[in-house]
N, C-alpha and C positions, 0 to 999 in steps of 0.2 A: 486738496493740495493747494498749493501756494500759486504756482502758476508762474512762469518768468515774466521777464518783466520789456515789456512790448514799446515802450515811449522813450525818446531820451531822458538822459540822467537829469540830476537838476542843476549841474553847473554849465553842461551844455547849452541849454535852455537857459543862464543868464548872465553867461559871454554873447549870445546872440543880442538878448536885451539889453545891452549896452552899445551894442552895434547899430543900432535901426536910429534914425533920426526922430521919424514920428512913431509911438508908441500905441498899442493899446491891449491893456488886462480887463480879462470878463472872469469868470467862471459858470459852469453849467447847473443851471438850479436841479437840486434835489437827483443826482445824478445817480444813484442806484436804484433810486426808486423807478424809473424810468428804465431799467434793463429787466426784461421780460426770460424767468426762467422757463426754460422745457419745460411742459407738463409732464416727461415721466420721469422729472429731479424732485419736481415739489413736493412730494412725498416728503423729502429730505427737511423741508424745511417747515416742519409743524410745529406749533407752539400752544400749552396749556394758559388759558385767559378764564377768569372772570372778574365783576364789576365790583362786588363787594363780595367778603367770607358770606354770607347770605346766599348767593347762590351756587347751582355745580359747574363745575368746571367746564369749560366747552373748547372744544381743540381747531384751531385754525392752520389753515394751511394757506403760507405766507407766496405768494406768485410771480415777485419781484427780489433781486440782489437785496440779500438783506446783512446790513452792517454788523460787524463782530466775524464773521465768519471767513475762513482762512481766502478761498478763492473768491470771496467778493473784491479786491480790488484788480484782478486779473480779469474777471467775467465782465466789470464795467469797460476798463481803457481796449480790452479785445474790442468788444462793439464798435468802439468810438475807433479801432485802430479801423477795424471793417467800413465804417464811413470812409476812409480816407482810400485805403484798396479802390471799393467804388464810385470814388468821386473821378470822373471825366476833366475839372478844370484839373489841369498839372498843380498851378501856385498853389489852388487850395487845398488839395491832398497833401502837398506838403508840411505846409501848416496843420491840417488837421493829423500829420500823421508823426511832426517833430516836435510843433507847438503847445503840446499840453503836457502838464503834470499833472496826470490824475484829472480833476475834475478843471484846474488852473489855465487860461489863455495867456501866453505872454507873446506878442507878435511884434510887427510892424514894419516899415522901409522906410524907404528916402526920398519918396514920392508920397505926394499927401492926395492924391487921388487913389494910387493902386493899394493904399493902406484904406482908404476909403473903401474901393472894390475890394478888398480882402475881409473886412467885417459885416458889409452887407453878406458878399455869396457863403461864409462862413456861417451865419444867421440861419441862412436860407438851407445849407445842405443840415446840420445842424438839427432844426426844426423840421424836416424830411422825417426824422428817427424821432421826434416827440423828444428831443432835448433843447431846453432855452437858454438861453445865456443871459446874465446878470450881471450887474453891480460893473458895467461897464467906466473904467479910469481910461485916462489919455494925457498927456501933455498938449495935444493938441484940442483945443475948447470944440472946433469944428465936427470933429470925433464922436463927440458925444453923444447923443440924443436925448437921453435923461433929462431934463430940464434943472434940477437938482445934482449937486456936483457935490463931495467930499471933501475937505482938504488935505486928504493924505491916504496912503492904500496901502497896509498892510498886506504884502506879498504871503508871508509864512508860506511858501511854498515847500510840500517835503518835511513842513515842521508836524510833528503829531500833539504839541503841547497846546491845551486850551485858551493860555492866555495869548491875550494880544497882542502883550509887553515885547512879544518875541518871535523871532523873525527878521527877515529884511526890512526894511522901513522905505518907502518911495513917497517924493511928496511930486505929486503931480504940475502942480500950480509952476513949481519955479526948477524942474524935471532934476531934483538931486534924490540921494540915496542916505541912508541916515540909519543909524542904529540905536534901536530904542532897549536900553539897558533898567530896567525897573525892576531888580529882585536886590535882595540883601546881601552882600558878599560877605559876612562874616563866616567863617568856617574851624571850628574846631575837633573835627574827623577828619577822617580820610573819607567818608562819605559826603559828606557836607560839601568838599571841597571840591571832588570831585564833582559833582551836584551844580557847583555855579559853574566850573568852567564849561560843561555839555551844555550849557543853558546860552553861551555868548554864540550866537546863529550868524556863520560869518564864511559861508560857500565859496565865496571870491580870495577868500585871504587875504581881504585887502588889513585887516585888524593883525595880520602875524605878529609884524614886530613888537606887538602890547602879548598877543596869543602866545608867544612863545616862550613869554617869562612864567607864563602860568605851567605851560607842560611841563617846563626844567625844574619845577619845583613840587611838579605831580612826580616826575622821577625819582626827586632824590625822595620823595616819603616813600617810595614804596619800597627802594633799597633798603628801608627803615624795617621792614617785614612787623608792620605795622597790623593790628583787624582793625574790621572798616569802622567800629564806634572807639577805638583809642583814643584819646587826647595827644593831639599831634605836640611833637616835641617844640622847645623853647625856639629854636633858632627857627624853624620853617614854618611856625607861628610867625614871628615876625617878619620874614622873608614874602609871606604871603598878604600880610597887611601894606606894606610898605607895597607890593606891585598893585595891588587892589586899591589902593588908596587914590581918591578923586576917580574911580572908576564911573560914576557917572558923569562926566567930564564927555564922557562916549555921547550922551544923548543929544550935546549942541553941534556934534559931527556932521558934515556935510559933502558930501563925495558927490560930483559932476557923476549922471548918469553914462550917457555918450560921452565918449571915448577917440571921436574921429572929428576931423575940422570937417564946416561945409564943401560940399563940391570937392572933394578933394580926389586928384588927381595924381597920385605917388602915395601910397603905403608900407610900412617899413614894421617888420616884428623885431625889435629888441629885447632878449632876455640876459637879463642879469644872474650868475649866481657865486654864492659865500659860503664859508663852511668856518666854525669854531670849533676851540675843544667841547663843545654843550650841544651846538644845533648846526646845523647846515639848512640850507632851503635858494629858493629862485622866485625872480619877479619877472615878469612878462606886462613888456610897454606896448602899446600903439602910438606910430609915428608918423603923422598924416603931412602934406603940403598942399598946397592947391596952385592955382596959376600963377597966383600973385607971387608966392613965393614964403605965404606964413605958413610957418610950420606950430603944429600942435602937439604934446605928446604927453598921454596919461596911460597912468597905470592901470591896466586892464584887470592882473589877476595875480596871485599870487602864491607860494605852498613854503612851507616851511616842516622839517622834523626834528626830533632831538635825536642827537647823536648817542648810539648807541651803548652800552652798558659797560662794553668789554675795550678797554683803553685801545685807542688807533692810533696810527699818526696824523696830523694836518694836511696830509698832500691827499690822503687816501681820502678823509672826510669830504676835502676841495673836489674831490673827483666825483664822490654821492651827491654834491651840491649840481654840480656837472649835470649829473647823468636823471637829475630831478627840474632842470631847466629844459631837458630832451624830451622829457615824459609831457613837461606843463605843456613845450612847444606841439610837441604832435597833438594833444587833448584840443588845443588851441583851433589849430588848422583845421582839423576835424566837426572842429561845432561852427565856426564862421562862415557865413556865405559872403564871401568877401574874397577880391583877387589880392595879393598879396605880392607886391612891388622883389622885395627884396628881404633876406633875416639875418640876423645879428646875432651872435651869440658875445659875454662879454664875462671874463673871470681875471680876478687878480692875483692867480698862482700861474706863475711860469712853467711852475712843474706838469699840472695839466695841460697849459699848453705845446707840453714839447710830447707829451705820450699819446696826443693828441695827432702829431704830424709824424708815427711810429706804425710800424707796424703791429697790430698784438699780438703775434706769433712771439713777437720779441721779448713781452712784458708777463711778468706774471699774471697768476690764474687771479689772484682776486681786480689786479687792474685789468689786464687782459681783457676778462668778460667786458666790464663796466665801459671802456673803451668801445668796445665792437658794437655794444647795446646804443652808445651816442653817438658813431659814425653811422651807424646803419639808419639810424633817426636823422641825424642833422649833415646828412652828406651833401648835400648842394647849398649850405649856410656856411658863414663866415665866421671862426671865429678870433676873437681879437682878444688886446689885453689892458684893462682899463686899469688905472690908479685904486690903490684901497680907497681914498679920501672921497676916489667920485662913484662909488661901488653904494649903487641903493640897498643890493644883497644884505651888505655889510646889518644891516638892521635886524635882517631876516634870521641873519644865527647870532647874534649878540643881543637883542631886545630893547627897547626902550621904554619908560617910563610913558602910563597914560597921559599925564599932561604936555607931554611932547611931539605925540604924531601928529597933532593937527597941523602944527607949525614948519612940518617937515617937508619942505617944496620938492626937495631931491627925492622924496619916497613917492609923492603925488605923480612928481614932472618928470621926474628922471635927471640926473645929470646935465650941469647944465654947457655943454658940448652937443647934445642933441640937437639942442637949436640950433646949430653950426650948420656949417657947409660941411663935409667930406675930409676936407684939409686941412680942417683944425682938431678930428678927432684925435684921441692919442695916438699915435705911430704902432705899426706891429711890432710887440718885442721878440727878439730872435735868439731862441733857448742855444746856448754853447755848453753850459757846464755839463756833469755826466747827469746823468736821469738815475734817482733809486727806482728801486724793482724792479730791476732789471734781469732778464735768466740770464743765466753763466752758460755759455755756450762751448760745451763738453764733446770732445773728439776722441771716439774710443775705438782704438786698434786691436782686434783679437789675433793673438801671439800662439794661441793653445796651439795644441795639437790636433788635426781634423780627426774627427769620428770617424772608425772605423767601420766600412760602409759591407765590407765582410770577416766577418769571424774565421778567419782559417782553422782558428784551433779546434772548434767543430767539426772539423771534417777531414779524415785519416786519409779520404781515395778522391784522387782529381776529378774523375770521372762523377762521384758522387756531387761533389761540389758542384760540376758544369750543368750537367742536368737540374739541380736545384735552383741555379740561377737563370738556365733559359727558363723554367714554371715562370720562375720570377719574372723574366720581362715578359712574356706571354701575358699576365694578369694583368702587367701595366698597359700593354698595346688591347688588351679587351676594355678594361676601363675609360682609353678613348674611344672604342667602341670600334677598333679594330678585330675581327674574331678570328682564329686559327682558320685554316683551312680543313686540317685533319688534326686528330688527337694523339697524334704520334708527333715528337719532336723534330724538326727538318734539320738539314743540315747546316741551314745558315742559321738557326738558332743555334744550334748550338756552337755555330762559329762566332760568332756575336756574343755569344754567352763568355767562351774563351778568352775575347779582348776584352770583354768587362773587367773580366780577374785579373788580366796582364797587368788593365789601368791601375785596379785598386792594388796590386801587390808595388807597384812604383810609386804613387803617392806615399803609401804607409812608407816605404824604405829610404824614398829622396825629399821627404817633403821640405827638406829645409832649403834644398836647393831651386834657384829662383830660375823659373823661366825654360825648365827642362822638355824638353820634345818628348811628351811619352809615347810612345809603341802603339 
């Protein structure tokens, strides 16, 4: 069996590493080889060998996790998660039990001593279990110990593809992030095509607004009901050259690792979100200040999606954009160990913000949910209403041409208002007009005639009728668990029985009359 999955995700793991000031990545050498299976599994893991056809066959029985096989990567990070269970330092069990991917280190802090003590006692609990670590990177030279340094450290964390080409790209030396784009983008299938966009390795979303021209044109082929080796049509042939074009243009990219000013003392989350008729999506900033009073603010992460198949309106799409800056923010908060000043939320539909300050009881079912789902996430955040023109989103569901995100200060930096005070942001706009989707709120009077609670016409003799209706409340005073005293009728039931009939014979005959004293 497969086995769940015991370590955090991989973007968790590098929102963090954008976080820490001083850095460092290892990985554990030979790291299954080193997980010792039960002897009464190894049975399981026997294998037919010989040296040349020349001689017979001789069968070994394999004593260690062995690669290909479905629960080997559960059997390893278990162990490794076990380390961390028994490790006595707090810091280090965390690290050991949030800081890996698989066999992958990506750590650090903001202290160049305790990121010190974090890789020695890491080492040490580590090497306890007969696991070493490797091929030690740092931005920090001190870090090191290797004598021999790299100039760059392919992360590939989470990637299964052999090549190098691919992956996140980290250059140590000068601490930026960098995407190494080395395959062919030509595509004349729908396989092919598909085939280079899975290949662009890009966890943070910081590449959307280039990503997202590729999805909207994976959609409109498939609307095509195309199979996978067709010769893709005339137009989305060239639709796809024209966004691909100067695609490696990506390899001289350079993205600031860290994401936060030194020393800084005020941190602020701002996210962004946009919605088109094609994509909707959200960008999430960090906005740092320190004493002095500079402020920093880079885009930490990002997600975009194409908007759906079945025609919507614009206010509806603005609200998935909405409720997908709610999702990025909790993902956010949840992976940072970081105290968090203040958050922001920031959209250039009025609409949303007025169904925003509504109740959803009031709103229909499909705003309704989506609403409930981003107060119940973002109930002590702020949010406000920024200009299209200063909206980084705005990228995020319209797209842009490779040769242009480098250049894009406002998708790096954010708007340039962030570096403001407080009182130069834009102003709250204040929603008046009516809000669509709104339910109709329906007052309904029932005029009928009350049901008749006895049938008279069944029953010829009074006498018959009284006695049937005290059974009848008899059954209801036992149901609350009143019981008769005797099985004989008394005589207050069956007085009680009699004004039963009185009531219901004056309903049935006055009921139109309002306000009648019955009997």
């Amino acid at each position: 069996m497969v086995g769940p999955m015991v370590q955090d995700d991989l973007l968790s793991i590098l929102l963090r590493f954008r976080q820490h000031k001083y850095v460092i990545v290892a990985d554990i050498e030979k790291m299954y080889r080193k997980i010792l299976v039960h002897p009464d599994d190894r049975y399981l893991q026997h294998i037919l060998w010989r040296d040349n056809p020349s001689q017979s066959l001789r069968a070994f029985q394999l004593n260690t996790v062995t690669y290909g096989t479905a629960s080997a990567p559960f059997l390893a990070t278990r162990c490794l998660k076990q380390l961390g269970l028994e490790c006595q330092d707090h810091q280090i069990a965390e690290v050991i039990l949030h800081d890996f991917l698989v066999d992958d280190l990506l750590s650090g802090g903001d202290d160049l001593s305790v990121v010190r003590n974090i890789r020695e006692k890491v080492i040490t609990t580590l090497g306890s279990a007969g696991l070493f670590l490797r091929k030690w990177k740092s931005n920090e030279p001190q870090l090191i110990s290797e004598s021999a340094t790299e100039a760059s450290h392919n992360l590939n964390v989470g990637g299964n593809e052999p090549s190098k080409t691919l992956g996140l790209g980290w250059l140590p030396v000068c601490d930026d992030l960098y995407f190494p784009i080395g395959f062919s983008t030509a595509a004349n299938t729908k396989r092919t095509l598909l085939s280079v966009i899975s290949q662009i390795f890009d966890p943070l979303g910081l590449l959307s607004p280039v990503v997202i021209k590729f999805k909207i044109i994976l959609q409109s082929l498939w609307l095509q009901n195309l199979s996978w080796d067709e010769p893709l049509p005339s137009h989305i042939q060239a639709l796809w050259m024209d966004a691909t074009k100067n695609l490696n243009v990506l390899n001289n990219l350079r993205v600031s690792r860290h994401v936060m000013i030194n020393s800084y003392e005020q941190l602020e989350i701002h996210v962004f979100s946009d919605a088109s008729e094609r994509a909707y999506g959200a960008c999430l900033y960090i906005r740092s200040s320190d004493r002095s009073g500079n402020v920093l603010v880079r885009l930490l992460t990002a997600k975009s999606r194409v908007a759906p198949i079945k025609p919507t309106t614009i206010p509806r799409l603005e609200l998935c954009g909405s409720q997908v800056a709610a999702k990025l923010y909790k993902k956010v908060c949840s992976s940072l160990r970081i105290k968090v000043t203040k958050s922001f939320f920031w959209t250039d539909s009025s609409i949303v913000l007025g169904w925003l300050k509504m109740l959803p009881s009031k709103l229909n079912t499909f705003v309704r949910n989506r609403v409930g789902d981003i107060l119940e996430i973002t109930g002590d955040c702020e949010w406000r209403h920024v200009p299209t023109a200063q909206n980084p989103a705005d990228y995020v569901s319209r797209g842009v041409k490779v040769d242009d995100i480098e250049s894009l200060n406002i998708w790096w930096s954010g708007p340039n208002f962030l570096q403001k005070s407080y009182t130069d942001w834009p102003s709250i706009l204040v929603q008046c007009e009516p809000l669509p989707e709104m339910r109709n709120e329906v007052c309904l009077l029932n005029i009928a005639h009350p049901i008749e609670f006895i049938q008279f016409e069944r029953f010829s003799n009074l006498n018959r009728l009284r006695r049937a209706i005290a059974y009848l409340l008899r059954f209801i005073e036992s149901c609350k668990g009143r019981r008769a005293v005797t099985n004989y009728l008394t005589e207050t039931e069956l007085s009680n029985s009699l004004n039963v009939i009185i009531r219901s014979a004056q309903r049935e005959s006055f009921h139109m009359i309002k306000n009648i004293l019955y009997y």
